[in-house]
Structures are given as C-alpha cells and as structure tokens.
PyMOL Python script that loads the backbone (N, CA, C, O; Angstrom):
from pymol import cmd

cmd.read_pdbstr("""\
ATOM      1  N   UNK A   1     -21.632 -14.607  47.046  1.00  0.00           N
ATOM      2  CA  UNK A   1     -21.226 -15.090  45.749  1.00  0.00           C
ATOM      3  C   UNK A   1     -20.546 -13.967  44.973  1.00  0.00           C
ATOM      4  O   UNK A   1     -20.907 -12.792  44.889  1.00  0.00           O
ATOM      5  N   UNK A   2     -19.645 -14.477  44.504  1.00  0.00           N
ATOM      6  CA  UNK A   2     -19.007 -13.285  43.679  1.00  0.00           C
ATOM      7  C   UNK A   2     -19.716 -13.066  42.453  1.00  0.00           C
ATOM      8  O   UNK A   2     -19.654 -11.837  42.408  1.00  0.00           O
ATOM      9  N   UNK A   3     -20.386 -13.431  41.366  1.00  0.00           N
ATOM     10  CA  UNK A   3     -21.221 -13.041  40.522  1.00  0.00           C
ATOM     11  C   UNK A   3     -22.721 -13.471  40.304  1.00  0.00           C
ATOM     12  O   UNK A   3     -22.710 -14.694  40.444  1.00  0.00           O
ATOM     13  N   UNK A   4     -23.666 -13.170  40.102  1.00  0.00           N
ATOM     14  CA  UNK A   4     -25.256 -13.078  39.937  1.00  0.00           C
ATOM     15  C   UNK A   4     -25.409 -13.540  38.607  1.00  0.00           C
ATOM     16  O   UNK A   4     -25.929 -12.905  37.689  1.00  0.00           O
ATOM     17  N   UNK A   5     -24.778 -15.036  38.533  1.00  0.00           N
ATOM     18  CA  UNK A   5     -25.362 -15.507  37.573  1.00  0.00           C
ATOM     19  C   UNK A   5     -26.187 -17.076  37.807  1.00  0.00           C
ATOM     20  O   UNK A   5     -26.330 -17.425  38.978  1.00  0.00           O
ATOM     21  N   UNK A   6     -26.742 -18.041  36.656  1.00  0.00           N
ATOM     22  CA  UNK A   6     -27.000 -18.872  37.107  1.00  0.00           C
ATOM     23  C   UNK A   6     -26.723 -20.487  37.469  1.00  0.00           C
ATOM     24  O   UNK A   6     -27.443 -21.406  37.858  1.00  0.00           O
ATOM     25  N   UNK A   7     -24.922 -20.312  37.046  1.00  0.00           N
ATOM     26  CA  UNK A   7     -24.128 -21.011  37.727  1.00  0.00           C
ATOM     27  C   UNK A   7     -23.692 -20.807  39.142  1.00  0.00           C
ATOM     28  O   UNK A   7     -22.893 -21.618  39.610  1.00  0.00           O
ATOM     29  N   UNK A   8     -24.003 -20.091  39.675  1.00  0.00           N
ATOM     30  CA  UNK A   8     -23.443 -19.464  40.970  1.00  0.00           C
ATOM     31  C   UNK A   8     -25.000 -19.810  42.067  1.00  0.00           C
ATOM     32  O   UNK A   8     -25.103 -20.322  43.182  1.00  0.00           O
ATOM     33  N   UNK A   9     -25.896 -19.315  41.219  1.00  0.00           N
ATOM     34  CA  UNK A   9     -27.310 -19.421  41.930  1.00  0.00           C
ATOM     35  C   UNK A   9     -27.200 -20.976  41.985  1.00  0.00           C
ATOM     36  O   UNK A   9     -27.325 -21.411  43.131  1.00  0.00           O
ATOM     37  N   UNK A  10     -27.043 -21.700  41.243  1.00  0.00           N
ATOM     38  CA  UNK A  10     -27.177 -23.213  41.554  1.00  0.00           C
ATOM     39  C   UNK A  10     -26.788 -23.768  42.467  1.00  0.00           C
ATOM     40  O   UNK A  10     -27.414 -24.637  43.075  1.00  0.00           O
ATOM     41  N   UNK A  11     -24.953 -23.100  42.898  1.00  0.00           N
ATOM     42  CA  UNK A  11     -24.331 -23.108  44.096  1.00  0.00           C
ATOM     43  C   UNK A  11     -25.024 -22.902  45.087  1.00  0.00           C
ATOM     44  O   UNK A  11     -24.875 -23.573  46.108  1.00  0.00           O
ATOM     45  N   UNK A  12     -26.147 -21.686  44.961  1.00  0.00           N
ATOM     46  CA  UNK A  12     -26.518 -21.285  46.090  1.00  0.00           C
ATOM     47  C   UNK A  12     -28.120 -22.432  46.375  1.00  0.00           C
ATOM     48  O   UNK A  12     -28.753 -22.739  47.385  1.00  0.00           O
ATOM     49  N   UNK A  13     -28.215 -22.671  45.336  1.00  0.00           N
ATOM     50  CA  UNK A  13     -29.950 -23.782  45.436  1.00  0.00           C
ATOM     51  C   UNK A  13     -28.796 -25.078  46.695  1.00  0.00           C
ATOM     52  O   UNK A  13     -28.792 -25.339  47.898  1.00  0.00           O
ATOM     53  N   UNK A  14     -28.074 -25.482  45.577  1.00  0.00           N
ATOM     54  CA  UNK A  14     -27.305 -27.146  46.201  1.00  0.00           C
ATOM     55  C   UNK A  14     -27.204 -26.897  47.704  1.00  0.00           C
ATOM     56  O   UNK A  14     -27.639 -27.705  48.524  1.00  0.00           O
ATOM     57  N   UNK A  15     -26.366 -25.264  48.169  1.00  0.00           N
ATOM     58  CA  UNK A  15     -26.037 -25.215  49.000  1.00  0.00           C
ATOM     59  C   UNK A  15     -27.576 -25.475  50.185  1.00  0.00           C
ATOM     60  O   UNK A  15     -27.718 -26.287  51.099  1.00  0.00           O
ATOM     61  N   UNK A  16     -28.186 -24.780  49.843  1.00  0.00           N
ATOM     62  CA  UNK A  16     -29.357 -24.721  50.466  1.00  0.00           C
ATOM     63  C   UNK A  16     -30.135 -26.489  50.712  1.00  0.00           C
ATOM     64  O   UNK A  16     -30.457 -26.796  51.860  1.00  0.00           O
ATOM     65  N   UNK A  17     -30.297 -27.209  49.896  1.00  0.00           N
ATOM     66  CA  UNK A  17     -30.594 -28.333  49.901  1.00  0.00           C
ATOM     67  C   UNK A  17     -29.367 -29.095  50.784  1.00  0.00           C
ATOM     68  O   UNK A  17     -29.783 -29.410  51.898  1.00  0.00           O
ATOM     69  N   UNK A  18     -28.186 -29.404  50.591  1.00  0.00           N
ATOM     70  CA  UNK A  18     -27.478 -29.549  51.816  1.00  0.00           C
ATOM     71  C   UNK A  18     -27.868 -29.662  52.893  1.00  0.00           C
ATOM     72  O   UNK A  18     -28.248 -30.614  53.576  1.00  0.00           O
ATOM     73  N   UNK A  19     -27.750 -28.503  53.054  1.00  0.00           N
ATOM     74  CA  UNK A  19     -28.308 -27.807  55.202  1.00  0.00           C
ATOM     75  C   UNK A  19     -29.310 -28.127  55.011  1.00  0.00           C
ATOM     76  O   UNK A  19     -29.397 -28.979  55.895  1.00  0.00           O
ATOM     77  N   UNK A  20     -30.465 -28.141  54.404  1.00  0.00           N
ATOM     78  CA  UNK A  20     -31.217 -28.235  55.096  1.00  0.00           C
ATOM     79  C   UNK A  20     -32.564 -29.510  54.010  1.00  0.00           C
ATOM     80  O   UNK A  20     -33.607 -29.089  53.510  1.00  0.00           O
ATOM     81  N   UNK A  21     -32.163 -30.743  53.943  1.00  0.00           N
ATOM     82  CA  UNK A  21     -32.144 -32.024  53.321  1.00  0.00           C
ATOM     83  C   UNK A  21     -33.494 -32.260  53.367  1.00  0.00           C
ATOM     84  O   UNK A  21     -34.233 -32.564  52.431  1.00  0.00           O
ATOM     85  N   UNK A  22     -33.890 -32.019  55.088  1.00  0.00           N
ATOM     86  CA  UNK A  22     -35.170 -32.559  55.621  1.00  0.00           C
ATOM     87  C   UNK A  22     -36.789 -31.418  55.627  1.00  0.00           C
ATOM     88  O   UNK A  22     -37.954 -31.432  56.024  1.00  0.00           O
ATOM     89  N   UNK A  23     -35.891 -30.620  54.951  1.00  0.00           N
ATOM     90  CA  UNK A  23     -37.689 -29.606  55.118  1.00  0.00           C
ATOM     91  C   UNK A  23     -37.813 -28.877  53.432  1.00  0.00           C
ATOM     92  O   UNK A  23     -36.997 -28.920  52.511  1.00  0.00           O
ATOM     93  N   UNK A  24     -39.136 -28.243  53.506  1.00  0.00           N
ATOM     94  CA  UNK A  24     -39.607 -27.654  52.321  1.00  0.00           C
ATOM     95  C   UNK A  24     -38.986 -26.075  52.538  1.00  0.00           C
ATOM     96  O   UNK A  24     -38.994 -25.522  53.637  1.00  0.00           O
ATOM     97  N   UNK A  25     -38.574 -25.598  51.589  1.00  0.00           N
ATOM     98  CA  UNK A  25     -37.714 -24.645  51.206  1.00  0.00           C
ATOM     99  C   UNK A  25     -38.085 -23.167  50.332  1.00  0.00           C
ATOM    100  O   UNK A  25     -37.642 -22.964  49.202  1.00  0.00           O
ATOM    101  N   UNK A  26     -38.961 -22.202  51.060  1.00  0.00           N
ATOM    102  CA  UNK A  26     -39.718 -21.549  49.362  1.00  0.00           C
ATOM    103  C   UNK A  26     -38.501 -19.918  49.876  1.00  0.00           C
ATOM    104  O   UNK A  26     -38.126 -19.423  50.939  1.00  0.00           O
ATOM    105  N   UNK A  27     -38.316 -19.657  48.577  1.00  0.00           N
ATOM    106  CA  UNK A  27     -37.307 -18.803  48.410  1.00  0.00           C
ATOM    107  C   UNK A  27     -38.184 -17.606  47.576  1.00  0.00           C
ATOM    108  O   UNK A  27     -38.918 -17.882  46.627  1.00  0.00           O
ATOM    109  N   UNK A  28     -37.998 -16.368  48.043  1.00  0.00           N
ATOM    110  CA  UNK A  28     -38.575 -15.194  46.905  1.00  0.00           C
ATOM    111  C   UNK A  28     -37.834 -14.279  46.763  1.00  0.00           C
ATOM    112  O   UNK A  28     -37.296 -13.565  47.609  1.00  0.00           O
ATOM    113  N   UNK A  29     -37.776 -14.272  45.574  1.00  0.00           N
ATOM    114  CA  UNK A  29     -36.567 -13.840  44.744  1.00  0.00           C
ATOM    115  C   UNK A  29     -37.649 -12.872  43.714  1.00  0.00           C
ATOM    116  O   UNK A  29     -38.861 -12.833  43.928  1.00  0.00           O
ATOM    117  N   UNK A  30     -36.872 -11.997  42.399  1.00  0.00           N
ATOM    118  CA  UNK A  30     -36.836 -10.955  41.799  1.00  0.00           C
ATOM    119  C   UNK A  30     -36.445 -11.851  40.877  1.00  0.00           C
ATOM    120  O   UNK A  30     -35.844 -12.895  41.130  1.00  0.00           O
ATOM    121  N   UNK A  31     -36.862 -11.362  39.512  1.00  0.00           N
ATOM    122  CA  UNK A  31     -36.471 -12.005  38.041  1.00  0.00           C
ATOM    123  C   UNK A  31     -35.723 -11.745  37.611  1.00  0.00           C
ATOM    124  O   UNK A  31     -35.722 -11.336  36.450  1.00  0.00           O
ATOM    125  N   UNK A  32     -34.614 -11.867  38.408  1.00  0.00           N
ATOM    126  CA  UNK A  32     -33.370 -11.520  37.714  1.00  0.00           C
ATOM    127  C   UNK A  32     -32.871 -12.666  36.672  1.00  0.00           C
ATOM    128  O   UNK A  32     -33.293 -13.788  36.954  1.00  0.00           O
ATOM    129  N   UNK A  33     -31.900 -12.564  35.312  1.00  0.00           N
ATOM    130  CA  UNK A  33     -31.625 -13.538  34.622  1.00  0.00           C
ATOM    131  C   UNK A  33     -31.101 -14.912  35.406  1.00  0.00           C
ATOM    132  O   UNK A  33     -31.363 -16.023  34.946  1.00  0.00           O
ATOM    133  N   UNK A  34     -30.365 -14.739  36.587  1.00  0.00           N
ATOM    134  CA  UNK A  34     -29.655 -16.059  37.037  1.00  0.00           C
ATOM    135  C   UNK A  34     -30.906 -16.545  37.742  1.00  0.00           C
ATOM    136  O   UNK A  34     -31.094 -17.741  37.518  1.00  0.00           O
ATOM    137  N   UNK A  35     -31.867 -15.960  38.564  1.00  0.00           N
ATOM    138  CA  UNK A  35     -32.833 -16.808  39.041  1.00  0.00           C
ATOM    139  C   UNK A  35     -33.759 -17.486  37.910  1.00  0.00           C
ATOM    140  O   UNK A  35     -34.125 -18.659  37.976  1.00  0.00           O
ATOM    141  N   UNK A  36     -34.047 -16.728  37.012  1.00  0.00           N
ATOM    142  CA  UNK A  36     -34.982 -17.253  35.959  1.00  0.00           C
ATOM    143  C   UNK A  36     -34.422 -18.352  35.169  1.00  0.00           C
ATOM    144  O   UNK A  36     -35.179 -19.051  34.496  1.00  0.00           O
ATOM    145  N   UNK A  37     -33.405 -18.522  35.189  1.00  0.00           N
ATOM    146  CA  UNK A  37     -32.233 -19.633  33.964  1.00  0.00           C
ATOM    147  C   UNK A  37     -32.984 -20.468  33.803  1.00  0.00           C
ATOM    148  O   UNK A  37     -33.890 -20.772  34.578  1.00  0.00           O
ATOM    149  N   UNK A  38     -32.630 -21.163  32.377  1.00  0.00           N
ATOM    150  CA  UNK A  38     -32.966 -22.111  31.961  1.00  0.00           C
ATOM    151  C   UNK A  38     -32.498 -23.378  32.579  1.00  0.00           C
ATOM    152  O   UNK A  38     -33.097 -24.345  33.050  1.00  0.00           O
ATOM    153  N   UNK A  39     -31.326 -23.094  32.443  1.00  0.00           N
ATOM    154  CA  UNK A  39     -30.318 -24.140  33.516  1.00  0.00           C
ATOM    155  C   UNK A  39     -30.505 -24.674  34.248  1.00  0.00           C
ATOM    156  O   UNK A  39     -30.276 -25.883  34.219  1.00  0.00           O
ATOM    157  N   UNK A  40     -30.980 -24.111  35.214  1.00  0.00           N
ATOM    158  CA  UNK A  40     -31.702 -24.196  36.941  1.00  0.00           C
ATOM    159  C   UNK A  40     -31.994 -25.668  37.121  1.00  0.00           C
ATOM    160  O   UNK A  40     -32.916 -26.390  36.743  1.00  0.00           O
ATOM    161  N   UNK A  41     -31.120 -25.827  37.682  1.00  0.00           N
ATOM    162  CA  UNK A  41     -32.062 -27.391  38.380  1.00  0.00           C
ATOM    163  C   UNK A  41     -32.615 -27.157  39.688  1.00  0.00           C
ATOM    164  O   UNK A  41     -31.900 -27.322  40.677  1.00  0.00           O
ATOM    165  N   UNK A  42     -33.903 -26.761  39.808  1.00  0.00           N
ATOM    166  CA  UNK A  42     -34.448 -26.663  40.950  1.00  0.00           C
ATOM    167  C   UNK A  42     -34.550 -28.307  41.843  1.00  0.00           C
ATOM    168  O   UNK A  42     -35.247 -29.273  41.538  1.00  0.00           O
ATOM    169  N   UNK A  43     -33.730 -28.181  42.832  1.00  0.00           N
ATOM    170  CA  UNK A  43     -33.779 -29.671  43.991  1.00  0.00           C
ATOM    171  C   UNK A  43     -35.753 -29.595  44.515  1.00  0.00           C
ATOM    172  O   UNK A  43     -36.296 -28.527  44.798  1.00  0.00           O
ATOM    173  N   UNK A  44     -36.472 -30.921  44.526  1.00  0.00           N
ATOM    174  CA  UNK A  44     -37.684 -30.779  44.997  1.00  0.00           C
ATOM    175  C   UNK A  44     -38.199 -30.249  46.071  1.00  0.00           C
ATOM    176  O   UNK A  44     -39.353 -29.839  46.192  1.00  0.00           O
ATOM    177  N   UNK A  45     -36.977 -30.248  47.225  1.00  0.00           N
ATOM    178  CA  UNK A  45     -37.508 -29.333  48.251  1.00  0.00           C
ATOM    179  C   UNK A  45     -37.365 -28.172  48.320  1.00  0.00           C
ATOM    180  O   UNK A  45     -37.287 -27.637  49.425  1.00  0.00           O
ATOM    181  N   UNK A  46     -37.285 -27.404  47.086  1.00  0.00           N
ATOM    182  CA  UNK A  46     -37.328 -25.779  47.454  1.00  0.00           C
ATOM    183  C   UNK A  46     -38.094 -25.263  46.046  1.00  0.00           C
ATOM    184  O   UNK A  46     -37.960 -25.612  44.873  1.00  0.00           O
ATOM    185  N   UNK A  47     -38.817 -24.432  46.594  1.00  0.00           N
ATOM    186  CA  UNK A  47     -39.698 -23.998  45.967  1.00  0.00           C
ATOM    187  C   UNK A  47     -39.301 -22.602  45.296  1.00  0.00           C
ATOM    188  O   UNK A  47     -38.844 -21.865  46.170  1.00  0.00           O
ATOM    189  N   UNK A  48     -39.321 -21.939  43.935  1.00  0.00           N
ATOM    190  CA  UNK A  48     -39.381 -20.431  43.990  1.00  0.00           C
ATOM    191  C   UNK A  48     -40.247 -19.664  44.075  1.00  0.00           C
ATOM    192  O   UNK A  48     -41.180 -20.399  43.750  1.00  0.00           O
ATOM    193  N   UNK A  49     -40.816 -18.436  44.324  1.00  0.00           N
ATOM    194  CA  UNK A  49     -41.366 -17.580  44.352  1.00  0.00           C
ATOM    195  C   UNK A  49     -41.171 -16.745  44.019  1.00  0.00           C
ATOM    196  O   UNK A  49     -40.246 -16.260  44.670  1.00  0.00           O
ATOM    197  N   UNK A  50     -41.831 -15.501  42.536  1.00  0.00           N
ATOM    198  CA  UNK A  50     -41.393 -14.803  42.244  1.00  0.00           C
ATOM    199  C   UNK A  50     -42.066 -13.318  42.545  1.00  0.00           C
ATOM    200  O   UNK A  50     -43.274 -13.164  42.365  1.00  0.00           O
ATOM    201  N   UNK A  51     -41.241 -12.253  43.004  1.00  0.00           N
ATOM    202  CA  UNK A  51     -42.055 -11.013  43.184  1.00  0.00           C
ATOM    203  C   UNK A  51     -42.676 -10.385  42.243  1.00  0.00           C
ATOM    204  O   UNK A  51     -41.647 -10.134  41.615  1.00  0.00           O
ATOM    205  N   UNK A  52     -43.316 -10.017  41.745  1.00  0.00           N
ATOM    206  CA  UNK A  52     -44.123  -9.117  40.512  1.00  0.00           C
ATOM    207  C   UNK A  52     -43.086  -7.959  40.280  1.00  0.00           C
ATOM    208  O   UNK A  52     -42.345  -7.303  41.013  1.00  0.00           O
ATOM    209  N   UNK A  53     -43.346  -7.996  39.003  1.00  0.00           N
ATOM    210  CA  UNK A  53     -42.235  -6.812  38.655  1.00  0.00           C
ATOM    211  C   UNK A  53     -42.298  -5.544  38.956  1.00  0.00           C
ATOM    212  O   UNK A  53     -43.277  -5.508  39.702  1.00  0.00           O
ATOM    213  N   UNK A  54     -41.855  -4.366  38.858  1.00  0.00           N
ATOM    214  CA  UNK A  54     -41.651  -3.405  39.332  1.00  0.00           C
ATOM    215  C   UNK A  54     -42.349  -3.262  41.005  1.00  0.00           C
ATOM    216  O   UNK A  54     -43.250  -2.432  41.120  1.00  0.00           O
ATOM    217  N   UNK A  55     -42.061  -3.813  41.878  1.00  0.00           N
ATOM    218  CA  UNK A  55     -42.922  -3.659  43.078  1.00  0.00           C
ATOM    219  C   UNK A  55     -41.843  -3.792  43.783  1.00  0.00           C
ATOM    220  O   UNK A  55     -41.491  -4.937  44.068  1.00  0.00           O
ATOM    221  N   UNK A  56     -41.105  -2.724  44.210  1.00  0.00           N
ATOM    222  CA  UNK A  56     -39.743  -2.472  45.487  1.00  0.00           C
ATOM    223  C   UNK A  56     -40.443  -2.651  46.899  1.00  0.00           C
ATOM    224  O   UNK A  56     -39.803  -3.268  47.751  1.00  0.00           O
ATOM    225  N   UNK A  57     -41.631  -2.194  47.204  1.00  0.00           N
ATOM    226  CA  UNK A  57     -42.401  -1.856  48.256  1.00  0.00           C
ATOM    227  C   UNK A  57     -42.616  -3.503  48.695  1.00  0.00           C
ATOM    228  O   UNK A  57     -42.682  -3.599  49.920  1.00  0.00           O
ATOM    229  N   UNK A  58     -42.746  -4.877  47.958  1.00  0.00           N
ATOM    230  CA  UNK A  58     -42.955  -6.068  48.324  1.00  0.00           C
ATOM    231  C   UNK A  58     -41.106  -6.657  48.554  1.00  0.00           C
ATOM    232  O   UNK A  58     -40.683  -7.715  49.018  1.00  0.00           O
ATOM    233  N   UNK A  59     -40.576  -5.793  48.160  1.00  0.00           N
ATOM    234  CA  UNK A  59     -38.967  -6.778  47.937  1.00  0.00           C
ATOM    235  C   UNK A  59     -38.174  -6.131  50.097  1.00  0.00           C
ATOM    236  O   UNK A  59     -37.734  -5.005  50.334  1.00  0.00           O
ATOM    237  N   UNK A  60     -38.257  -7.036  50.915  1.00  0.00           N
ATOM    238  CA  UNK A  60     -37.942  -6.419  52.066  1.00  0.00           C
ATOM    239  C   UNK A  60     -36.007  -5.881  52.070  1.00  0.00           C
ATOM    240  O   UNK A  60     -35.490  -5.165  52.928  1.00  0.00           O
ATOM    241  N   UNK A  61     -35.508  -6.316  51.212  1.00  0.00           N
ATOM    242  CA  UNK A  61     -34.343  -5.635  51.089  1.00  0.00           C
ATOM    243  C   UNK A  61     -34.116  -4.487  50.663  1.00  0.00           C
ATOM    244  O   UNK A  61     -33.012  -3.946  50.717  1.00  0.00           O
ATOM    245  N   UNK A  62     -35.676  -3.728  49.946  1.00  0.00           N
ATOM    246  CA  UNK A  62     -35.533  -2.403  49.435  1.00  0.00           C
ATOM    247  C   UNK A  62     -35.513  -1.239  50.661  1.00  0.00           C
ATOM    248  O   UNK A  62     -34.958  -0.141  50.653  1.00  0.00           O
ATOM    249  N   UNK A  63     -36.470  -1.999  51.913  1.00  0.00           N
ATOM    250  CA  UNK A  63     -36.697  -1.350  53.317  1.00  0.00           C
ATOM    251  C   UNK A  63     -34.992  -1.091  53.599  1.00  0.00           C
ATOM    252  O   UNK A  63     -34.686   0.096  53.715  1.00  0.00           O
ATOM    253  N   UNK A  64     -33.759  -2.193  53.729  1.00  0.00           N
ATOM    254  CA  UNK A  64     -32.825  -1.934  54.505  1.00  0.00           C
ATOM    255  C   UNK A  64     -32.096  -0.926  53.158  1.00  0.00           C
ATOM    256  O   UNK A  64     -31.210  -0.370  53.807  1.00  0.00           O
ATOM    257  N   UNK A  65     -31.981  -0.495  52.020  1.00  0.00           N
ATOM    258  CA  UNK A  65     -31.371   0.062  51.319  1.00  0.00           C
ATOM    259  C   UNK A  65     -32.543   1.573  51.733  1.00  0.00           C
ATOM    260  O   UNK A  65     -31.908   2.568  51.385  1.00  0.00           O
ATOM    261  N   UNK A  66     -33.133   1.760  51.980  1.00  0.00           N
ATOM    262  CA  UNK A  66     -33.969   3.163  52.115  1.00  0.00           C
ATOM    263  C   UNK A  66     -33.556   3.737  53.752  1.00  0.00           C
ATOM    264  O   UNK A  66     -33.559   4.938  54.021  1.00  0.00           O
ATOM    265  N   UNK A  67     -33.207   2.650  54.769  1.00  0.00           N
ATOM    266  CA  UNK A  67     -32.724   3.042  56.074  1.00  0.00           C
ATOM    267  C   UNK A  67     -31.323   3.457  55.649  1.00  0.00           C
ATOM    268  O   UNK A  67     -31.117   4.635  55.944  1.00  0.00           O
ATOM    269  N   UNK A  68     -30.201   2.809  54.995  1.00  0.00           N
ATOM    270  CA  UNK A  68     -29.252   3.180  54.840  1.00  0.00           C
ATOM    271  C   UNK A  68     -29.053   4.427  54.039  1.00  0.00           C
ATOM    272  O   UNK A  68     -28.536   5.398  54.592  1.00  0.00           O
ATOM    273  N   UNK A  69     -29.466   4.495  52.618  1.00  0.00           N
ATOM    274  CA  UNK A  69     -29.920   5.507  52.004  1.00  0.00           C
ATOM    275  C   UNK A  69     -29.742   6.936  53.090  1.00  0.00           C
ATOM    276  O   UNK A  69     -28.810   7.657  53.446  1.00  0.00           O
ATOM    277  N   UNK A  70     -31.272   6.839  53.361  1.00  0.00           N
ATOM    278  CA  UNK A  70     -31.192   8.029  54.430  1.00  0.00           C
ATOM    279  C   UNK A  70     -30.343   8.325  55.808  1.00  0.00           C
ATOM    280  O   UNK A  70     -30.416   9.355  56.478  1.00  0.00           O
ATOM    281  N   UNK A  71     -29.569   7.241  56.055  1.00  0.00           N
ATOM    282  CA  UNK A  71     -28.653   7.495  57.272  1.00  0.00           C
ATOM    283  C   UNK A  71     -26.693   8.180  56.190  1.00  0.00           C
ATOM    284  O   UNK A  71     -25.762   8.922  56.502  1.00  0.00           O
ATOM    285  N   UNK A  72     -26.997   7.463  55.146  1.00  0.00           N
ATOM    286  CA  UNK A  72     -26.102   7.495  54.829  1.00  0.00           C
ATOM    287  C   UNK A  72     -25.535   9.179  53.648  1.00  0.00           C
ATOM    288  O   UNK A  72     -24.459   9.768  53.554  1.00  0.00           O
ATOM    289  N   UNK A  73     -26.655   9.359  53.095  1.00  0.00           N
ATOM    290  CA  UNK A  73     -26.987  10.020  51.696  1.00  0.00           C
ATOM    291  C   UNK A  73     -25.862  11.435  52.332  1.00  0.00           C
ATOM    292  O   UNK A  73     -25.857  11.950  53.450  1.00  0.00           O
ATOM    293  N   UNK A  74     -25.138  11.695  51.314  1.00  0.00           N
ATOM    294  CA  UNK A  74     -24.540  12.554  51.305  1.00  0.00           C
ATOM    295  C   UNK A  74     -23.092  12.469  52.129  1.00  0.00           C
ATOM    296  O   UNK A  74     -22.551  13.569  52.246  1.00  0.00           O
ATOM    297  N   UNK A  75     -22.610  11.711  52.527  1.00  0.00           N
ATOM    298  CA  UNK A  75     -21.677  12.093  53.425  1.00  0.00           C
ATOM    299  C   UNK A  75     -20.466  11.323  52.749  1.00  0.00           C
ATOM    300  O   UNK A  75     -20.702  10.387  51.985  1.00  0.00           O
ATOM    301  N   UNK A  76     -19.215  11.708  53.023  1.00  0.00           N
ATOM    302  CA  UNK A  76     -18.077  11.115  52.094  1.00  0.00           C
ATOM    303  C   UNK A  76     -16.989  10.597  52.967  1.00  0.00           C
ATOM    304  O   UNK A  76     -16.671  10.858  54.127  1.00  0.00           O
ATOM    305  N   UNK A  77     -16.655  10.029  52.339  1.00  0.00           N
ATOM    306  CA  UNK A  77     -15.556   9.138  52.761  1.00  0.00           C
ATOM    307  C   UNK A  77     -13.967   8.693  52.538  1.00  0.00           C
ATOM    308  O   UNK A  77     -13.526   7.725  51.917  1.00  0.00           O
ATOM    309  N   UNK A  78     -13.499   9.388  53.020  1.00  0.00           N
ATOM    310  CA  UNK A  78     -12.274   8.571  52.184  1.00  0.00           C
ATOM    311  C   UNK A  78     -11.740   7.589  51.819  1.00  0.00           C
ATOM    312  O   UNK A  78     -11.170   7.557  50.729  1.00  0.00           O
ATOM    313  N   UNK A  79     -11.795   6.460  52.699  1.00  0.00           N
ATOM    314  CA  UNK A  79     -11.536   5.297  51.856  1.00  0.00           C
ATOM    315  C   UNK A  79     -12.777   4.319  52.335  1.00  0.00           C
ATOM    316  O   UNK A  79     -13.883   4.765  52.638  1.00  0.00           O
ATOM    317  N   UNK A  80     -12.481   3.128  52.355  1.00  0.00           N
ATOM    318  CA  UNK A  80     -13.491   2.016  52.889  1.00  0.00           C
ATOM    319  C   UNK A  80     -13.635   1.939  54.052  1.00  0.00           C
ATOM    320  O   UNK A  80     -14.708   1.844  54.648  1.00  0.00           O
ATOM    321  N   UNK A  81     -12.360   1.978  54.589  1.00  0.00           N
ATOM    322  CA  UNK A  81     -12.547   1.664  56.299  1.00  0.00           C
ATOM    323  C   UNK A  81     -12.983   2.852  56.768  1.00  0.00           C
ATOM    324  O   UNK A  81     -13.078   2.945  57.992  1.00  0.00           O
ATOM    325  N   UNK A  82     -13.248   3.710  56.157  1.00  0.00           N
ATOM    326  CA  UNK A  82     -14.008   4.939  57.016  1.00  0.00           C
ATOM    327  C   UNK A  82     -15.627   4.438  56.854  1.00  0.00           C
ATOM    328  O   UNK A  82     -16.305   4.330  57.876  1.00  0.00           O
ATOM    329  N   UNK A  83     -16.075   4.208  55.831  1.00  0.00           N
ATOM    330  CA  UNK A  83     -17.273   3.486  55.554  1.00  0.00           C
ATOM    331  C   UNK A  83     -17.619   3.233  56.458  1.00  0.00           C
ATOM    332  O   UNK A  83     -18.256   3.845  57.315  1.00  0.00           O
ATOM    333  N   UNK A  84     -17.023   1.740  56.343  1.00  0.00           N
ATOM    334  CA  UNK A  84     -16.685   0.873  57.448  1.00  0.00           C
ATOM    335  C   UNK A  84     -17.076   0.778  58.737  1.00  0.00           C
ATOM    336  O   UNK A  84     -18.042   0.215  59.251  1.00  0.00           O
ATOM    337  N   UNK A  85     -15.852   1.648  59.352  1.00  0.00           N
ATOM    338  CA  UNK A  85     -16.473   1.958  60.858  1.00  0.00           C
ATOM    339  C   UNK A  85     -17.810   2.750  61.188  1.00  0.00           C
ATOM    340  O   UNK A  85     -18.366   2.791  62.285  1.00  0.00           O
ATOM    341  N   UNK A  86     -18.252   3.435  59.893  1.00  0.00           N
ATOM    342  CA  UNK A  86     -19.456   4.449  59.716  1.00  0.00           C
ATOM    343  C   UNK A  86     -20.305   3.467  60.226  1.00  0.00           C
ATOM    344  O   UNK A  86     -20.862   3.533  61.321  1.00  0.00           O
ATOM    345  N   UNK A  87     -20.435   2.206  59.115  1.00  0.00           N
ATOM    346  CA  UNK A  87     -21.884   1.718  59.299  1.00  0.00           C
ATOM    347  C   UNK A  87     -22.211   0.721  60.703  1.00  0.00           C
ATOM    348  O   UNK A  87     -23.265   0.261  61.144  1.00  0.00           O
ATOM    349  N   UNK A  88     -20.425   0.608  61.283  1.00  0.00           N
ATOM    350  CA  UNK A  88     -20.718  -0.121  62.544  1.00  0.00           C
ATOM    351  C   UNK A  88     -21.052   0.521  63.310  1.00  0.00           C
ATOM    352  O   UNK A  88     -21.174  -0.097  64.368  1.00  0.00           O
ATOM    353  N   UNK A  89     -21.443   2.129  63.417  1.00  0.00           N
ATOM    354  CA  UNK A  89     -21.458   2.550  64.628  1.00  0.00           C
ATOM    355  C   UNK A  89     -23.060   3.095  64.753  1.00  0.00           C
ATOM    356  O   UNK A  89     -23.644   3.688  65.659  1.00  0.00           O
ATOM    357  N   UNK A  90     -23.438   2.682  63.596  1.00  0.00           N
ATOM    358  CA  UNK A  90     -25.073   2.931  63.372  1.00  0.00           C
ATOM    359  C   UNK A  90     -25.957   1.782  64.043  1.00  0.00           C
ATOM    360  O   UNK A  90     -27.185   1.823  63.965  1.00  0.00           O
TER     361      UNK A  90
END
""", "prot")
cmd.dss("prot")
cmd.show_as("cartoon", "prot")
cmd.util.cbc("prot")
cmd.orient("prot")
C-alpha cells in the first residue's frame, strides 16, 4: 500500500475478506492510527488483535529488521540497485 492510513487499511481488510470468504481471519497488528480508525469497518470474519504497547520483542517483524540491521549496519551504497543486489545475495 502506498500510505498507512485507514482508507487504505480497509483496502487491505476487503482485500482479505475476498480471498479468503470462507474462514475466520485474526490479524495482529500494532496501534497504529489507520488500524485503530474509527472508520474501520471490520468484515465478521476477521478478527483484530492488538499487541501491547511498547513490546518490539512480541511484534515478529522487529526479529527481521534486527537480522537486517546487523547484516546491514554501516555499509553504503550508492544508489538502490546496489542495495538491491546487496540484500539478494544475503
């Protein structure tokens, strides 16, 4: 999604209800403003779940930003595609 808000998250609820019509759905997410919206039409088959605040150690995307982190920390790049090929070859 191009922005983290909670028109976009809705996109992403509908989308989810779509694919997948026939089963129960629980999603855990971080309190960010677009998940929390007022807006939100949560569809009945998906459930939210929210992580407790300040707790990185429960959020499993903080694990792949601490592998990269340390594979990555310090080293420069000149443009993107140097990036790029960096992180494919890891």
């Amino acid at each position: 999604m191009p922005k983290l808000d909670a028109a976009h998250m809705q996109v992403f609820l509908d989308g989810v209800v779509e694919r997948h019509q026939d089963t129960f759905t629980l999603i855990v997410l971080v309190r960010s403003g677009a998940h929390t919206a007022k807006a939100l039409r949560l569809p009945v088959n998906i459930a939210l779940i929210f992580l407790p605040a300040r707790s990185p150690e429960r959020n499993p995307i903080e694990r792949v930003w601490e592998d990269g982190r340390s594979q990555m920390a310090w080293k420069c790049f000149p443009h993107l595609e140097c990036l790029e090929n960096e992180r494919e070859a890891v």
